[in-house]
VMD Tcl script that draws the C-alpha trace (Angstrom):
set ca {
  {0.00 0.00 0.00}
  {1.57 3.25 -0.61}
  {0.49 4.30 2.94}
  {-2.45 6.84 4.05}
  {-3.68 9.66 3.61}
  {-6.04 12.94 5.02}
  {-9.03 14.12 3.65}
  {-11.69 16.68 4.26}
  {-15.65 15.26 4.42}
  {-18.87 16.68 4.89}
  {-19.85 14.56 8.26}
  {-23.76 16.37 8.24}
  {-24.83 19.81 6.86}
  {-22.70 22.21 8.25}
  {-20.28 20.26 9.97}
  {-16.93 19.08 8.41}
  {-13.85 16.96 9.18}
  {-10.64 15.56 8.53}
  {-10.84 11.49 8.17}
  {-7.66 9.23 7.58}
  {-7.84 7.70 4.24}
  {-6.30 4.31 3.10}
  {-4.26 4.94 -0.12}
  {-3.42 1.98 -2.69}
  {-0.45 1.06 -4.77}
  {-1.02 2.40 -8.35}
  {-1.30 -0.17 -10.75}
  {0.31 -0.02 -14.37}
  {-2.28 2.61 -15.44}
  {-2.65 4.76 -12.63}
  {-1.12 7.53 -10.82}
  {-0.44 8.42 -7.01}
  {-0.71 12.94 -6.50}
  {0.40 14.13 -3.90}
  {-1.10 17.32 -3.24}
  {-0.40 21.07 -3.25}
  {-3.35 23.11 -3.26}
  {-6.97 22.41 -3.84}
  {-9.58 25.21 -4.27}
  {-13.13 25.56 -3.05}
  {-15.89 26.74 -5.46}
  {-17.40 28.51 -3.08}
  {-20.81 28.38 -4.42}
  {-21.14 24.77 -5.45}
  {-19.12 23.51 -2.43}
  {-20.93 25.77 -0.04}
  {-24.13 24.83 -1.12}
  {-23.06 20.79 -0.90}
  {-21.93 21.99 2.89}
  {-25.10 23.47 3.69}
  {-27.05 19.77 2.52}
  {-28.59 22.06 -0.27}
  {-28.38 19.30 -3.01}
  {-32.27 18.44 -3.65}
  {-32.70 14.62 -3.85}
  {-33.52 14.65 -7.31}
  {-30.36 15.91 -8.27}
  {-28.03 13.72 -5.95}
  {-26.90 11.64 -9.16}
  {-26.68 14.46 -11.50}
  {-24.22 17.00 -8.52}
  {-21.65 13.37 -7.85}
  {-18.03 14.82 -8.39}
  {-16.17 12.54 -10.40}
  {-14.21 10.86 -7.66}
  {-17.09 11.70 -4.23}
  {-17.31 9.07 -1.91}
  {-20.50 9.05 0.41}
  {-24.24 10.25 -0.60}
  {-25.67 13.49 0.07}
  {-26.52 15.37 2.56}
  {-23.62 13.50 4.25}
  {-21.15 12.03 5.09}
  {-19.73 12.80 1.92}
  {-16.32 13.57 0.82}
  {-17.05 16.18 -2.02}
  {-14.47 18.83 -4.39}
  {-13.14 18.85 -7.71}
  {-10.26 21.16 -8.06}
  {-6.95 19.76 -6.93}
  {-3.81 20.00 -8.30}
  {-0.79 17.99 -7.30}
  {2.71 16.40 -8.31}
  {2.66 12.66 -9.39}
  {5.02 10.55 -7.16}
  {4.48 7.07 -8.83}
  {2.72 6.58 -12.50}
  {4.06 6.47 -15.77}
  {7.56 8.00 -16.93}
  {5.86 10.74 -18.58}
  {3.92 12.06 -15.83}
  {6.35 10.88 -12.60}
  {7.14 14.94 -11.33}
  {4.92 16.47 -13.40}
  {2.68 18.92 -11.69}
  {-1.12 18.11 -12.68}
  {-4.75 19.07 -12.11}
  {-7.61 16.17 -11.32}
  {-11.16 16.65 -10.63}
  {-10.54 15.14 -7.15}
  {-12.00 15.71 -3.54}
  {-9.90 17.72 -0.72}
  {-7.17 15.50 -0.18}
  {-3.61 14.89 0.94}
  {-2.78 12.35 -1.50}
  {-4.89 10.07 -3.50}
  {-4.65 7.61 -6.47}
  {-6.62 8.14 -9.78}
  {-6.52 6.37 -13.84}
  {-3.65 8.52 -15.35}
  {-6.23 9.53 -17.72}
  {-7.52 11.37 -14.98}
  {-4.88 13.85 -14.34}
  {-4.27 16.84 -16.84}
  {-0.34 18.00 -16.96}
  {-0.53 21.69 -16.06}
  {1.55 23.78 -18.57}
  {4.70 25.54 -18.29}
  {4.14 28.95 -16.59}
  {1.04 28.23 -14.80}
  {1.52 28.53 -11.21}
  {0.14 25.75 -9.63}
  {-1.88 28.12 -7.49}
  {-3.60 29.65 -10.23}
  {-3.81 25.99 -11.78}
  {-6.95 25.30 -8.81}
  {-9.14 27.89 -11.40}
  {-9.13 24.80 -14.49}
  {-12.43 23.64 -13.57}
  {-14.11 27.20 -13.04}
  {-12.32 28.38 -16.52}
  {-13.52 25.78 -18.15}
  {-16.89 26.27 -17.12}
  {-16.50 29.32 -18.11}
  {-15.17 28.59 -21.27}
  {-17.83 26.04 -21.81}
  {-20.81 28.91 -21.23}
  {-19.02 31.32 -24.18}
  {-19.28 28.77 -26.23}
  {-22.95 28.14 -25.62}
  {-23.28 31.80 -26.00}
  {-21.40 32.44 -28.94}
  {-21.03 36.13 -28.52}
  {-20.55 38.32 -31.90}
  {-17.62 41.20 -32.42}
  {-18.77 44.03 -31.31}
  {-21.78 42.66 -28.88}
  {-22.79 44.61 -25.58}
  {-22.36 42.31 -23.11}
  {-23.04 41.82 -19.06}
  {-22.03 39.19 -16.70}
  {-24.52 39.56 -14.00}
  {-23.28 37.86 -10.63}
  {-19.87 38.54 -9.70}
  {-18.81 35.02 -7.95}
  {-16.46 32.50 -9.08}
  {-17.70 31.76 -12.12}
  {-19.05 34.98 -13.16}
  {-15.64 36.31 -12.94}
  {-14.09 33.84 -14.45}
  {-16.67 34.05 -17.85}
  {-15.64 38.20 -17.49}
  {-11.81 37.30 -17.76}
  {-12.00 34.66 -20.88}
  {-14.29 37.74 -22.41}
  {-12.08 40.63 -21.61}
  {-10.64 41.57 -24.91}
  {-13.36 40.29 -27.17}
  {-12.68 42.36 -30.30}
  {-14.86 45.45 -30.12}
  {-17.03 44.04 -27.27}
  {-18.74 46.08 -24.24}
  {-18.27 43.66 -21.71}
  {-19.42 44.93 -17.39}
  {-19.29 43.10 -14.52}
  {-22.76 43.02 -12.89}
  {-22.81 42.59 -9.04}
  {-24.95 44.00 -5.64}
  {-21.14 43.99 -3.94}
  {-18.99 47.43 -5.01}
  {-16.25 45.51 -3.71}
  {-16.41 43.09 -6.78}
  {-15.32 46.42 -8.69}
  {-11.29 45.70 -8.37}
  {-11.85 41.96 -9.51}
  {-13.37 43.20 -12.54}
  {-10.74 45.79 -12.91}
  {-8.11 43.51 -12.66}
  {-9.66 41.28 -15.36}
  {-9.50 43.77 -17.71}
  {-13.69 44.73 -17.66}
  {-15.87 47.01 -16.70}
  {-17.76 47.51 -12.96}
  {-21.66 48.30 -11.99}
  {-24.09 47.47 -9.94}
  {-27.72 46.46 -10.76}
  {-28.87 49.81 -10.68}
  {-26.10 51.58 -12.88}
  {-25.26 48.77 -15.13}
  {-25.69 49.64 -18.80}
  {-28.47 48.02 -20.69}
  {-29.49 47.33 -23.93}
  {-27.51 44.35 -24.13}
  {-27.45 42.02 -26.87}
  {-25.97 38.87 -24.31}
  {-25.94 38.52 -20.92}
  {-24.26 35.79 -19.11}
  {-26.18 35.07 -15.29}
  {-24.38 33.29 -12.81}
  {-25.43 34.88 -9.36}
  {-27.95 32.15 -8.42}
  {-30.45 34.74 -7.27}
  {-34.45 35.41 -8.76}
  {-33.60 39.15 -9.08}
  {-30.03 39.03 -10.91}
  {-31.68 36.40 -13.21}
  {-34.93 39.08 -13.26}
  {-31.92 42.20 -13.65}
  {-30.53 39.92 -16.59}
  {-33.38 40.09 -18.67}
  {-34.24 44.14 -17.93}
  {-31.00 44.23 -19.29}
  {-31.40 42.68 -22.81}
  {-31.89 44.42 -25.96}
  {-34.61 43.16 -27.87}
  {-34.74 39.60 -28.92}
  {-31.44 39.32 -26.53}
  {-30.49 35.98 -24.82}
  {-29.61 35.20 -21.64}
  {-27.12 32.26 -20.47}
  {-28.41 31.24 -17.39}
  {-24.81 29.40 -15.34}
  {-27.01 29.75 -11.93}
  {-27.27 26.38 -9.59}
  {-29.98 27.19 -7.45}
  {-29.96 23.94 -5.71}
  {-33.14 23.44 -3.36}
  {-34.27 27.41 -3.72}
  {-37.03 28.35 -5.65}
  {-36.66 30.65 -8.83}
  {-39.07 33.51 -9.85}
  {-39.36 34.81 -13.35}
  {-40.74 37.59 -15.07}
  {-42.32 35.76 -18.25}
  {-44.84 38.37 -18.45}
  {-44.34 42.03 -18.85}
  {-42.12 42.49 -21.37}
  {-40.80 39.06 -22.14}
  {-42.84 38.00 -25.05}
  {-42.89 41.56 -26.05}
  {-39.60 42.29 -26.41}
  {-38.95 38.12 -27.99}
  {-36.34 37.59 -25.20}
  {-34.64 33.85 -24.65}
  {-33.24 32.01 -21.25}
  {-30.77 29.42 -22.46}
  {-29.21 26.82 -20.08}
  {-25.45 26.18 -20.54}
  {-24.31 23.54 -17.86}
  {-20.49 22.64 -17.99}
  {-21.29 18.54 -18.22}
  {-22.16 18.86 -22.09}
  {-20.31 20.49 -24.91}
  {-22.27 22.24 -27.35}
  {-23.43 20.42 -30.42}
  {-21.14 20.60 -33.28}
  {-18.56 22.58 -31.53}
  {-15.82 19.23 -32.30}
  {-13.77 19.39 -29.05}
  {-13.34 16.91 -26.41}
  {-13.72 17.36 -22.48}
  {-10.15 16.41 -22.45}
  {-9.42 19.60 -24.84}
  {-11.86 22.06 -23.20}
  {-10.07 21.46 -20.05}
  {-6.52 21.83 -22.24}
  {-8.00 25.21 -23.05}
  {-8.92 26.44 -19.67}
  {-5.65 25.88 -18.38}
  {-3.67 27.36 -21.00}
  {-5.91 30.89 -20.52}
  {-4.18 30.45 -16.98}
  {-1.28 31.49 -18.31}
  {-2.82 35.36 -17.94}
  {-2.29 36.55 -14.72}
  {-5.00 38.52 -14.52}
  {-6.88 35.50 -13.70}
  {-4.86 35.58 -10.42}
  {-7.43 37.77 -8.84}
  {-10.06 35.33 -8.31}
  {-8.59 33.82 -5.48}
  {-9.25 35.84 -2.81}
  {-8.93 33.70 0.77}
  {-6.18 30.97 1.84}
  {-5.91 28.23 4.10}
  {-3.92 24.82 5.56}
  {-5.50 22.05 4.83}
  {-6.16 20.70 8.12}
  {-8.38 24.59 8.84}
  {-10.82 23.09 6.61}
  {-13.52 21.95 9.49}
  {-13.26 26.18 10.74}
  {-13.06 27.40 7.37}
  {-15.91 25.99 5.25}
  {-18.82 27.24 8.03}
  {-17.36 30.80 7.91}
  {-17.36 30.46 3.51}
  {-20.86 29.11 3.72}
  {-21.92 31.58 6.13}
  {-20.66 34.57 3.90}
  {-17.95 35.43 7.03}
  {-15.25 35.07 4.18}
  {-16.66 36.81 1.35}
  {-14.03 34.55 -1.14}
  {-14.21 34.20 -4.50}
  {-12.24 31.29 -4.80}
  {-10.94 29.74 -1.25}
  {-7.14 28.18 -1.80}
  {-6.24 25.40 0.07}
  {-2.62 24.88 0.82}
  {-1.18 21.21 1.53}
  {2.56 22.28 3.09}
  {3.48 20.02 5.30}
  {0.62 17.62 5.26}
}
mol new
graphics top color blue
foreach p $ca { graphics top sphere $p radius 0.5 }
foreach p [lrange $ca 0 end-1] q [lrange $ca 1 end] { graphics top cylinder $p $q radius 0.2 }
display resetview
């Protein structure tokens, strides 16, 4: 056995812990990571702390590698990078990201683990899975040159769809949240800042991801005629109100889903090259700026009640493994 292992789980809603794991030998195929940093998604992960998951969605919300059922116990993440101790030649030192829970060291297929590139810290590396997402909902929105666009809901992911479209040729892309203190994030990625009340309308795309009834009600009061919205939000258990009177049918406005677990039709990539593409944009620093809190490892039972709670207002919560 190549020996054991600590790991965060979800022991009941709102209460975590630290359990001893039992880690394998890697076979032929597979890989042993040791960790360095992991990253919570503070909405997703808070929500999953909070036993917010609604029972019909328990099979559709399983991370890739979660053990246990929610509400709990459940040992539940999906951003984790690490160096691979034992595998194959061509990964053995390389520094990699996996869709894998909060843990010191864990065992996965080597097809699991994506070899981050050459001048990504592996800091910044924790953001592949938001980035992609984010990268996933551009490409269900397909924005034009020159469109007016607003990303309403300035969390995670929000911020990470503003910094893949900072720079869009000719494009007016703003920053949409109720926080002012979202305004240097949005400055640092390059875009503009307003909230609800000031944000510029007429919009021919805008991009919701702040899991609320009145930013996705904001989002359409924002559209231009016959303007789409790309609705990111995961509401979880809470219910969602909509305007689909007033001007709605008037004005010929559309709500389009775009959910990271399918890739648009006819768009001819792979999940494997999506996620390729989300950590090469990691290469800007810019992107740098969505991590906004940091933690040990072993903090992780204090820490997650305080992110859930809205104590620590972070963006995206970085885990560090020194030492473990």
């Amino acid at each position: 056995m190549s020996g054991s292992a600590r790991s965060f789980w979800v022991a009941a809603p709102g209460r975590g812990e630290i359990r001893l794991e039992t880690v394998p030998d890697p076979t032929r195929d597979e890989v042993l990571v040791r960790t360095l940093h992991s990253g919570v998604s503070r909405g997703t992960e808070t929500l999953v702390f909070r036993g917010g998951v609604p029972a019909s969605q328990h099979d559709l919300m399983r991370a890739p590698y979660q053990e246990g059922d929610f509400p709990g116990p459940v040992k539940y993440g999906y951003l984790s990078v690490g160096v691979v101790e034992q595998g194959p030649p061509s990964l053995r030192g390389r520094t990699v990201f996996c869709l894998y829970p909060h843990q010191t060291r864990y065992v996965v297929p080597a097809s699991a683990v994506t070899v981050v590139p050459e001048g990504v810290p592996a800091e910044r590396a924790v953001l592949a899975g938001t980035v992609e997402t984010a990268v996933n909902a551009v490409w269900d929105a397909a924005p034009l040159v020159g469109d007016r666009i607003a990303v309403v809901g300035g969390g995670m992911v929000g911020c990470s769809v503003a910094g893949v479209l900072a720079g869009f040729p000719g494009a007016r892309v703003q920053l949409v949240d109720a926080d002012p203190g979202r305004a240097p994030v949005a400055a640092a990625l390059g875009v503009d800042f307003a909230t609800p009340s000031s944000a510029d309308g007429d919009c021919d795309l805008v991009i919701h991801a702040s899991a609320t009834s009145a930013g996705l009600t904001r989002s359409l009061e924002l559209l231009a005629p016959e303007g789409t919205v790309i609705e990111l939000s995961w509401y979880g258990d809470e219910p969602v109100s909509v305007p689909l009177g007033e001007f709605f049918h008037s004005r010929r406005l559309t709500v389009r889903s775009s959910q990271v677990g399918g890739i648009r039709p006819g768009r001819r990539r792979t999940y494997g090259e999506r996620l390729g593409l989300a950590l090469d944009l990691l290469h800007d620093d810019r992107f740098g700026a969505l991590i906004t809190g940091r933690s040990a490892f072993g903090e992780l039972p204090e820490v997650m009640p305080r992110l859930a709670s809205g104590e620590l207002p972070a963006l995206c919560h970085l885990v560090n493994y020194e030492g473990e």
